[in-house]
N, C-alpha and C positions, 0 to 999 in steps of 0.2 A: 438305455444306450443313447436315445436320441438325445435326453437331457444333457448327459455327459459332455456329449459331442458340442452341444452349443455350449456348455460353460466354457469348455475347452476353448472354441473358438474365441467366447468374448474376451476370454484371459491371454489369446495370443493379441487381438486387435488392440485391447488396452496396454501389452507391452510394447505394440508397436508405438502407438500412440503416446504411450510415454517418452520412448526414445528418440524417437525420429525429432524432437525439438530440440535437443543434447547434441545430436549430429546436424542438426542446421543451425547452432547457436556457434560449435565447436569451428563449423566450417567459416560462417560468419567474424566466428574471432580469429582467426587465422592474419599472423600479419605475414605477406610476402615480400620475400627478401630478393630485389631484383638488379642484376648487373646492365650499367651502362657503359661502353666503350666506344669511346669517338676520339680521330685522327686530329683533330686539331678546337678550334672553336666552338663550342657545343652551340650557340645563337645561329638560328632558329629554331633550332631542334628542341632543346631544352624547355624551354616556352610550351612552345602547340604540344608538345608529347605532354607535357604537365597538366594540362591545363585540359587535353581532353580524356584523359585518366580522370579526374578530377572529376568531369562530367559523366563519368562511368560510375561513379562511385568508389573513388580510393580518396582516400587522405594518407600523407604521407606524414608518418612518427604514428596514423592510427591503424590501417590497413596493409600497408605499404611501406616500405624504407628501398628505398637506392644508394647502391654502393657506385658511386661516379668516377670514370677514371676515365683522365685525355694523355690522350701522348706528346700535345703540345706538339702539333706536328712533328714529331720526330718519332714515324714510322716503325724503327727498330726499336721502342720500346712496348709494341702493342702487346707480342707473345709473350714478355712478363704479366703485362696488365691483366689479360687475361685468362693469363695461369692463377694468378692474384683471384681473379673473381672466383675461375672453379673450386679455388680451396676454401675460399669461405661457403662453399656451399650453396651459392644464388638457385632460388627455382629455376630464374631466367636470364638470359642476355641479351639484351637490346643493342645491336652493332651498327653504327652509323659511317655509312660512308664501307667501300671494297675493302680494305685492308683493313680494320677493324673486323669484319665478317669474318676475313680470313685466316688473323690470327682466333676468333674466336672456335672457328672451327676446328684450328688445330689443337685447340685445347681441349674439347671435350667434344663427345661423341654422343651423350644423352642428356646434357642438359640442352633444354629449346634454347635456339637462336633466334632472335625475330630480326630479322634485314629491314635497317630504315632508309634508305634513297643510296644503295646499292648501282652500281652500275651494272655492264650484262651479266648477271647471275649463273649462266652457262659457260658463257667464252671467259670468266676469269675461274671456272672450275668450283662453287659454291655449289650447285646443284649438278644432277644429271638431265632433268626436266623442272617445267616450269609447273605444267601440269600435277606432275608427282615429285616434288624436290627432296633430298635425304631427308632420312630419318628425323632430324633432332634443328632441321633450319628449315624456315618460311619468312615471307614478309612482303615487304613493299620495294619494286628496280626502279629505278626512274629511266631506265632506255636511254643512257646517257650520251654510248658511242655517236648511235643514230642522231640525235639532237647536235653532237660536235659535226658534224658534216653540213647538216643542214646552216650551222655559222658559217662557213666555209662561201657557201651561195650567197646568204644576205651581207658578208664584208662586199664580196664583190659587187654585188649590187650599189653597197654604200660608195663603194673605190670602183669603177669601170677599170681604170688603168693598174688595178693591182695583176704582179706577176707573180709574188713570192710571198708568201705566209711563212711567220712562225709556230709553231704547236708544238708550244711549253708543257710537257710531259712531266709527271714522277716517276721516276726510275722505281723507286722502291713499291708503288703500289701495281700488283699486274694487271689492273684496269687501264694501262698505258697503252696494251699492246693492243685491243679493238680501237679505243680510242683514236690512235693513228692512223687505224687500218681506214676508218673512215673517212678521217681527215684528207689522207691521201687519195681515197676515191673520190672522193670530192674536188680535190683539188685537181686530180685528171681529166676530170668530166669539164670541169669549169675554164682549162687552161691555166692552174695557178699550181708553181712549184711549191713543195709543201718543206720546208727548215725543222727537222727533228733539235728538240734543247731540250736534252733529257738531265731534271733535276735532282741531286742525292740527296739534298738538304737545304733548308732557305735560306742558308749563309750561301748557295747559288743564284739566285735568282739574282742579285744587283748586278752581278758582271754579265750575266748570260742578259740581263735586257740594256745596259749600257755597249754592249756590244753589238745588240739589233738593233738600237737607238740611231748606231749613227751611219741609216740608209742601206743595213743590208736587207733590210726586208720592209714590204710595206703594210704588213698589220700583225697582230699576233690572238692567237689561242689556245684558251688558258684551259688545262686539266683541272678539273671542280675539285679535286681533292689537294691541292696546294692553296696555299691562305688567298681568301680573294680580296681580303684589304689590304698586302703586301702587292698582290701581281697587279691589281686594278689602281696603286699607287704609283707605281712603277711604270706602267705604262702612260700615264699620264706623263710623267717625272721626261722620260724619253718621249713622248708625243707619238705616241703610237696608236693607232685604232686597236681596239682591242674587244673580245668575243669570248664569252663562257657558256655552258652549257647550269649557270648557275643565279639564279634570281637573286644570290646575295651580292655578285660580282659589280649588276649596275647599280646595286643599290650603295654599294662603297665606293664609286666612278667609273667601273667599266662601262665602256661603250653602249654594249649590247649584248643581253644574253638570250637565249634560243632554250628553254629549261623545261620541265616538270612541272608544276605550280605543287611547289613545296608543300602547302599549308596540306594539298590532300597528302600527300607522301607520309606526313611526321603523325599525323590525323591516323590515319587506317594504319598507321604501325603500333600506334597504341591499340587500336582496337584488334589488333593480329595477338597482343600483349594479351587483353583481356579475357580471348579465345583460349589461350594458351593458360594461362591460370586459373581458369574454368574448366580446363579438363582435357580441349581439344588437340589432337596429336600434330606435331607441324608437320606433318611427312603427311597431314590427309588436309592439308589448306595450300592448296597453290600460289606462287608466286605471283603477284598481282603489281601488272603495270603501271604508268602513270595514268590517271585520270582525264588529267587537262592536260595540255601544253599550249607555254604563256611566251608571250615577244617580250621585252622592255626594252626602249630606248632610250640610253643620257643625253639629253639635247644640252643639258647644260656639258656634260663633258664633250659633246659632239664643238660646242662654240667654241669651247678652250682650246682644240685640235685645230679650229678652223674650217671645221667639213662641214658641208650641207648636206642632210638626210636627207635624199628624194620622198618626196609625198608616195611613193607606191611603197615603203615601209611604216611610215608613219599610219597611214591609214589601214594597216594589219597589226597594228602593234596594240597590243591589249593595255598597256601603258606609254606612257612614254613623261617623264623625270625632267622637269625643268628646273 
């Protein structure tokens, strides 16, 4: 009997042992097929997500393949795109930017979402908690609204005698409606009336900042999710001080932005990616804020406007762009 029993057993351990490298070879050659959806520019995103994938261990055409799709800022194409991705079947969807999330959500309900620099993930309706977020979406917020407010304090700082702000909004993405909320409390605390220029499309933006341009208001701020090399032109174009809650905005001429430090945002959304294709459920990974938050200052676009930064930004400014 005892004999039996141990053949028995070696004969199970060696099936396991036989198998068990068939299902880590099999899981090994698995290539995943992963949805990207982003509202307009994919730079910087595209980049750092690649590249720390890469250092994870994917290659893409060997492990990996991404189905890419922009909407070229033009918002009312997102819920095709991402109707588009459910049918092909993607493991996953990586959604950059509010409205990108949120057409992905309304297109499917189990395949993972992973959020890359999302604004508040609550107040635009993506999650019920941060803590616990639905089912099938997890990621990285960047605390956006909060960050637009705090621009609000440092223009005034830059302008003592500013009265009146504008906060160039997107109508189409619902991360408009905290964004303001902020702005405007901000602007009540500070003494500065807040100019709503709500955009449907960026064949608006030229008239809506040629119209600020000429002395209705004294600075403007810009929603992250409208093109920052368009608004950060434009406001140059009209001589306008001007404020993003977006590290790409000064690096294209805006003034000043008050942001997330991206690099970890697009960083930890990949590795929220790799969590997810390993196994882990996004409804048990909580939503994860920004890490850092970074100043920049254009001193060369500061000169072109003619304003002097006071030295009490300058010497808070994590950069500052000459």
């Amino acid at each position: 009997m005892r004999r039996r029993f141990l053949r028995g057993l070696l004969l199970t351990v060696g099936a396991l042992a036989a198998t068990t490298p068939v299902v880590a070879r099999a899981q090994a050659g698995k290539v995943f097929r992963v949805g990207v959806l982003v509202v307009g520019q994919p730079e910087p995103f595209w980049t750092i997500f690649r590249t720390t994938l890469k250092e994870l261990g994917y290659t893409e055409g060997g492990n990996i393949q991404f189905e890419f799709r922009s909407a070229e800022f033009v918002p009312a194409r997102l819920d095709a795109l991402a109707a588009e991705l459910v049918t092909l079947g993607v493991d996953a969807i990586v959604a950059v930017q509010t409205p990108s999330a949120l057409a992905a959500k309304k297109a499917t309900r189990t395949i993972p979402i992973i959020l890359a620099g999302v604004g508040d993930a609550v107040a635009t309706g993506l999650v019920t908690s941060l803590a616990r977020p639905d089912a099938n979406l997890t990621g990285v917020s960047t605390a956006t609204a909060e960050l637009a407010g705090k621009s609000v304090e440092l223009l005034k700082e830059i302008l003592p005698a500013a009265r009146r702000i504008a906060a160039i909004a997107s109508a189409p993405d619902p991360f408009h409606k905290p964004f303001l909320d902020q702005l405007e409390k901000a602007g009540s605390q500070g003494g500065v009336a807040i100019e709503r220029v709500m955009i449907e499309r960026e064949a608006d933006l030229e008239p809506a900042f040629s119209r600020l341009g000429d002395g209705a208001v004294d600075a403007v701020v810009v929603q992250p999710s409208l093109s920052v090399k368009l608004t950060a032109d434009l406001s140059l174009k009209h001589r306008l001080p001007s404020a993003s809650a977006s590290r790409r905005f000064t690096d294209a001429g805006g003034l000043l932005s008050y942001a997330a430090d991206i690099q970890h945002i697009y960083r930890d959304s990949a590795v929220y990616l790799d969590k997810i294709l390993k196994g882990a459920r996004p409804g048990d990974l909580p939503v994860q804020g920004p890490v850092k938050i970074e100043m920049i200052v254009n001193l060369k676009t500061a000169r072109a406007l003619n304003l002097t930064v006071p030295q009490s930004i300058l010497i808070r400014a994590d950069e500052v762009i000459e």
